[in-house]
MARDREN-895034 format. One line per field, with one value per residue (C-alpha): x, z, y. Coordinates in Angstrom, 3 decimals, m for minus. Layout:
px <- X;... .
pz <- Z;... .
py <- Y;... .
# end
This chain:
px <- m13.833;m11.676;m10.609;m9.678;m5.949;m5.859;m6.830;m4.016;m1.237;m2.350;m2.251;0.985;2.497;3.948;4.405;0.289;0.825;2.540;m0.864;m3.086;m1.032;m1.589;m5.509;m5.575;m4.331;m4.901;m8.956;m10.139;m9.310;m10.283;m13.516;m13.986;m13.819;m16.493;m18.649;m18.355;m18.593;m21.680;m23.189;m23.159;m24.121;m27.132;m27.831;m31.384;m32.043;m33.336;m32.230;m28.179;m26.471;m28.986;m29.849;m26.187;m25.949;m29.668;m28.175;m24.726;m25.257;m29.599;m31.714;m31.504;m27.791;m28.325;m31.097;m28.930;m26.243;m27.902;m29.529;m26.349;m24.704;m28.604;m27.335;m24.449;m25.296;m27.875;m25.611;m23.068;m26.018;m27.141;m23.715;m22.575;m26.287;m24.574;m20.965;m21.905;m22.727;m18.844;m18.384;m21.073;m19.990;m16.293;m17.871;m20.184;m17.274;m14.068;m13.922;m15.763;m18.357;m20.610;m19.572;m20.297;m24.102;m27.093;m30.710;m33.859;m31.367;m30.301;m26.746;m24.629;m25.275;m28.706;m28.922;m26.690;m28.827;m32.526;m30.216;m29.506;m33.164;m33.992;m31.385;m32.298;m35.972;m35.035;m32.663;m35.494;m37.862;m35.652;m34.992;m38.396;m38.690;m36.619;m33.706;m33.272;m32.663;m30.677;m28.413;m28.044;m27.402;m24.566;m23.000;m22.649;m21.288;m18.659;m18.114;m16.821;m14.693;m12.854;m12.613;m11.094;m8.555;m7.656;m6.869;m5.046;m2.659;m2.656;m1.795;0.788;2.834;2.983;4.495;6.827;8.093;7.674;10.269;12.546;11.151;11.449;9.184;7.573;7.942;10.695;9.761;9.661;7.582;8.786;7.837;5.372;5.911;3.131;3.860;1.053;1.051;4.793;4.240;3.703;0.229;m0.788;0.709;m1.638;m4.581;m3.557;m4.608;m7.640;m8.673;m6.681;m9.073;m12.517;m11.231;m11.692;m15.209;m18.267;m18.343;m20.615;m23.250;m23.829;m24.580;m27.887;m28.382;m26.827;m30.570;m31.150;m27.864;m27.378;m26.054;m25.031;m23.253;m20.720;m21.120;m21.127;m18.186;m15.758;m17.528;m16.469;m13.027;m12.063;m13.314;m11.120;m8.466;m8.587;m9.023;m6.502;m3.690;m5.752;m5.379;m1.551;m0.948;m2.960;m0.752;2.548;1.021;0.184;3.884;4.440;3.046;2.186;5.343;4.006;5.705;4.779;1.294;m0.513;1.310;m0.964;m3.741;m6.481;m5.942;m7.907;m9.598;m12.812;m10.898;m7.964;m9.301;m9.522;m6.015;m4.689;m6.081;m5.314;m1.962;m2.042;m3.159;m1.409;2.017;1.106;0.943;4.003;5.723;4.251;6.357;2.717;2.123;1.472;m1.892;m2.424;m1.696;m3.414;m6.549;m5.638;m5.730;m8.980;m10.740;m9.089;m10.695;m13.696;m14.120;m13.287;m15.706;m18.190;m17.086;m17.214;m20.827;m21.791;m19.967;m21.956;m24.888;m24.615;m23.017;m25.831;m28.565;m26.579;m26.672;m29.934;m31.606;m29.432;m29.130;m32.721;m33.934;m31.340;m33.197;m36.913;m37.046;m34.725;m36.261;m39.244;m42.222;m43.883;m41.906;m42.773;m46.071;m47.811;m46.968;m43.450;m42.812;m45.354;m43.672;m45.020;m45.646;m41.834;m40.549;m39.522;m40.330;m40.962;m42.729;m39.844 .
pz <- m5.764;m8.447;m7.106;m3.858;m5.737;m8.047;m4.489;m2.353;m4.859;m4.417;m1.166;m0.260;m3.297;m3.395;0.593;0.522;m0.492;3.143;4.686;1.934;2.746;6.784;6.389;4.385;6.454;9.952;8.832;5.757;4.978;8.847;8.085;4.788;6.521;9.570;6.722;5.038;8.429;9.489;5.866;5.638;8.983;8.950;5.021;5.131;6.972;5.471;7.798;7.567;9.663;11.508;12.193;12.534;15.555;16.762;18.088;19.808;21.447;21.293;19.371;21.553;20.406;16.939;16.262;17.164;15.509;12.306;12.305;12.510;9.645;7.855;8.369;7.017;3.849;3.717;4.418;1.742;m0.909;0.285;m0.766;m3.762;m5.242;m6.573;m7.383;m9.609;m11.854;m11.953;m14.008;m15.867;m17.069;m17.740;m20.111;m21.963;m21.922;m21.191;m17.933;m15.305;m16.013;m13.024;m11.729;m14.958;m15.462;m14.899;m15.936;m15.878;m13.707;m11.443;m9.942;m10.681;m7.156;m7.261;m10.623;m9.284;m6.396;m8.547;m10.765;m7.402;m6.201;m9.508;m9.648;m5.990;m7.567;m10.559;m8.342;m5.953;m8.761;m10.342;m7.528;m6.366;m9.841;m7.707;m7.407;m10.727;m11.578;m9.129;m9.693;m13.536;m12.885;m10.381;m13.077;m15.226;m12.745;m11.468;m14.808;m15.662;m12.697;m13.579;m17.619;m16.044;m13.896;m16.993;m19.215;m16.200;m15.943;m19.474;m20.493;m17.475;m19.044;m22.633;m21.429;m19.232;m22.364;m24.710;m22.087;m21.276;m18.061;m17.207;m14.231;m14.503;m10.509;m8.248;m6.220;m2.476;0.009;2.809;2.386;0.567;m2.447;m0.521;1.254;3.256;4.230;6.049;9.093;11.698;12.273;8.755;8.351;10.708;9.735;6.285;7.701;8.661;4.672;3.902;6.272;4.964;1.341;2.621;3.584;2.186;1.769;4.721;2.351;0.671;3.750;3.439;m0.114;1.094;1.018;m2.404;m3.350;m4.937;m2.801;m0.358;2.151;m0.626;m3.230;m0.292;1.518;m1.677;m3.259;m0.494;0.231;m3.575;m3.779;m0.613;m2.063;m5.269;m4.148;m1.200;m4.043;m7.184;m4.495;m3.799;m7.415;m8.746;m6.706;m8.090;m11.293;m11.586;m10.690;m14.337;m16.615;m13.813;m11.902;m8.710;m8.934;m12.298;m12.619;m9.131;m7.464;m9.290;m7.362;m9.876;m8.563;m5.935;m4.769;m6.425;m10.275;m8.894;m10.485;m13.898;m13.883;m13.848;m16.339;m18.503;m17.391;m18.800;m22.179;m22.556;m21.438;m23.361;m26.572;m25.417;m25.832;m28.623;m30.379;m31.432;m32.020;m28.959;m29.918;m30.540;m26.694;m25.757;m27.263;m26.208;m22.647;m22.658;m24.499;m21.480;m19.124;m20.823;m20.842;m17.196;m16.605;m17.771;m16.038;m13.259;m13.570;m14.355;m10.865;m9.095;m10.340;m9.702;m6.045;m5.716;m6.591;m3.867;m1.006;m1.712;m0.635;0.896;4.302;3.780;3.496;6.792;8.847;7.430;6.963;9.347;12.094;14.407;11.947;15.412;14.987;11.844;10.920;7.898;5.219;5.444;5.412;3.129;m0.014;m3.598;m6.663;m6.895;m3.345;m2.306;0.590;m1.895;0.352;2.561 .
py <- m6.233;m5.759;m1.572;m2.664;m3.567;m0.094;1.669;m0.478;0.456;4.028;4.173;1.874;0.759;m2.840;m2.481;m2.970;m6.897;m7.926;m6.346;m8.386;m11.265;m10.822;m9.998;m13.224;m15.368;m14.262;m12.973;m13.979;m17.653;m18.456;m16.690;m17.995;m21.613;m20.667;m19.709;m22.805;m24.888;m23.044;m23.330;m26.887;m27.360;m24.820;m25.718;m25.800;m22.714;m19.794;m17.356;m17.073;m15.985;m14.904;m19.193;m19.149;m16.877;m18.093;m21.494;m20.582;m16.828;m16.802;m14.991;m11.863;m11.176;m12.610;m10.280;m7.688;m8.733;m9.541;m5.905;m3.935;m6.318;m5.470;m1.641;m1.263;m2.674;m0.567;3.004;0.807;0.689;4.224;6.180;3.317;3.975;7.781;6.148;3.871;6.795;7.304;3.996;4.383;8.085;6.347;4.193;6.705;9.754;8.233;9.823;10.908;13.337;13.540;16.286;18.683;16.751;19.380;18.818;21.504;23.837;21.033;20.693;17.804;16.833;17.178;14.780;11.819;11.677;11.403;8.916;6.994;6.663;5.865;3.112;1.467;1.639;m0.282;m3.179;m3.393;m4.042;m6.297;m7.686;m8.519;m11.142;m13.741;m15.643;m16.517;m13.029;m12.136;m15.097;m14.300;m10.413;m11.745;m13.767;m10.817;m8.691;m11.599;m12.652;m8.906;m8.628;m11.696;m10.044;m6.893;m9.460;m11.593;m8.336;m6.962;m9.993;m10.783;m7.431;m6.798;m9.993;m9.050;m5.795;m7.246;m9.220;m6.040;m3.912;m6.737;m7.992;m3.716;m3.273;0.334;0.692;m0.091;m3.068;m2.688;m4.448;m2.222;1.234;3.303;5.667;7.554;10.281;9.992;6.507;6.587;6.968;3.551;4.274;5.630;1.795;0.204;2.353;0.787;m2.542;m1.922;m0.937;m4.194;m6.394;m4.645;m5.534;m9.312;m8.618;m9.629;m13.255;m13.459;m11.949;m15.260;m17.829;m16.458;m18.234;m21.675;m22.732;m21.790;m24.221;m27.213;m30.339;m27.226;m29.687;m30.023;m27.554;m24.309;m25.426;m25.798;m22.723;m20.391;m22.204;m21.810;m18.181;m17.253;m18.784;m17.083;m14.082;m14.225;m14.890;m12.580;m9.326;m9.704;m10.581;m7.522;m5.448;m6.645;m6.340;m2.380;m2.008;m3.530;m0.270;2.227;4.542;6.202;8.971;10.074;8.839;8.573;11.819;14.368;16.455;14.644;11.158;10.196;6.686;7.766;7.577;5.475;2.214;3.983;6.001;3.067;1.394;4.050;3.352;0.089;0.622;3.377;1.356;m1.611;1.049;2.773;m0.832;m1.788;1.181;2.808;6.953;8.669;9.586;6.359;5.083;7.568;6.299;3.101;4.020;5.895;2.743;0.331;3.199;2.627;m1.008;m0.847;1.668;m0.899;m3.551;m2.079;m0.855;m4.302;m5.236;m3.033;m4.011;m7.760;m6.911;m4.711;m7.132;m9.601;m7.123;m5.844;m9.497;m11.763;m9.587;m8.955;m12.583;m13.158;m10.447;m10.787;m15.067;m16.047;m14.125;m14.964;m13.606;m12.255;m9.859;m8.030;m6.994;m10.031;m7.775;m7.900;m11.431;m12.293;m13.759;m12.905;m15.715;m15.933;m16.758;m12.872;m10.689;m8.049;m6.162;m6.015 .
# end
């Protein structure tokens, strides 16, 4: 997603792009292309990756397999269920809030976590309407991400003009303005973040049934995406070097990965005021209404990624699976083609 850049230039500076560059080519574009392989070969199976695994390794070790992928989307939706709150409170406030919210003598903790069961409530009810909803919800949310992307790279460039081609941080793809992240293995641990940013694009071989001409239309759709977002990651990093200095913006105690994403972005419009030769207080508001539109943007992303994760692994483990194995209820499908049940 769109804060895995704003969180790599945190944590390594312009010396994360060599690692983006490495997890691209050596992890993601390879798996991008097994995806597509396997979707068009396996394109009218319901079952994903689960049909996938089924006919090269059995169903013994694809059951398995498919259940602990099923798992950790599920601890993912779990703890993202209460930070997607944090957007959402960026949006409303200008900044995040959630930790000052009380209700009927409730702590802040105790009210993002009623607002998180009532949000996985609401997706699985939404949800359970079908595919068609689930599709449009996912446009919205991709749709933002790419809004956030354009601003970021449209904004970045009309700064770099406004300051003479004046980059706001010192480019170097060796080392990290991070203290923290100096060290060799701090550097290799780095990687590891680098490669999960590539992840999730297995997510959608479970909907290669539900696509068009998917011999065709799956294999370019996931070979495009990769692409784009191989090159978009490395390219967002170079680009928060244009209005954001480590040093004087990211060192503080009050940035963290939790507000990274929006720090930044007040960065931006702050910057982009700054060189536009406007009154302070006027950046300044700038940058809290590009932390708000990001804040909303984000939310949206959630949502749509949330509405994604919360059926496709689902619909691998539940319809791709031997139906033995489940009691009738839960792989009975209601007037619109979902396990709601499930």
């Amino acid at each position: 997603g769109f804060a895995n850049s704003p969180s790599a230039f945190y944590l390594m500076g312009y010396s994360a792009t060599p690692f983006y560059i490495v997890s691209a080519l050596f992890f993601f574009i390879p798996f991008a292309l097994m995806m597509a392989e396997m979707g068009s070969a396996y394109r009218k199976e319901e079952g994903g990756i689960y049909s996938w695994m089924n006919n090269r390794v059995g169903p013994r070790y694809a059951f398995i397999g498919t259940f602990m992928w099923f798992s950790s989307y599920v601890v993912w939706m779990v703890s993202t269920a209460a930070k997607v709150w944090v957007p959402f409170s960026t949006f409303l406030f200008g900044a995040d809030k959630t930790q000052v919210w009380s209700l009927a003598g409730l702590s802040s903790t105790q009210v993002v976590g009623i607002l998180a069961v009532c949000w996985m409530v609401v997706v699985t009810l939404v949800a359970s309407k079908g595919i068609n909803k689930i599709a449009r919800i996912t446009a919205v949310g991709g749709i933002s991400v790419l809004c956030l992307n354009l601003v970021l790279l449209l904004v970045s460039i009309a700064i770099l003009c406004l300051n003479g081609g004046h980059f706001a941080q010192e480019v170097n793809f060796v080392s990290s303005p991070n203290p923290g992240y100096q060290s060799g293995l701090a550097m290799l641990s780095f990687l590891v973040f680098a490669i999960f940013a590539c992840g999730g694009i297995e997510a959608v071989g479970g909907l290669v049934d539900k696509t068009e001409n998917p011999e065709k239309n799956f294999a370019k759709g996931i070979i495009f995406a990769a692409i784009v977002i191989s090159i978009g990651y490395s390219l967002a990093i170079f680009l928060w070097g244009v209005s954001t200095n480590w040093q004087q913006v990211l060192s503080n105690n009050t940035t963290n990965l939790g507000n990274i994403t929006y720090v930044l972005m007040k960065s931006l419009g702050v910057t982009l005021g700054n060189a536009m030769d406007l009154a302070p207080e006027t950046s300044a508001t700038l940058g809290i209404w590009f932390a708000r539109i990001t804040g909303l943007s984000m939310f949206l992303a959630y949502t749509g990624a949330f509405f994604t994760l919360i059926y496709s692994p689902l619909k691998a483990i539940i319809q791709g699976t031997p139906k033995a194995l489940w009691p009738a209820r839960m792989t009975q499908l209601n007037a619109a083609g979902m396990p709601a049940n499930a």
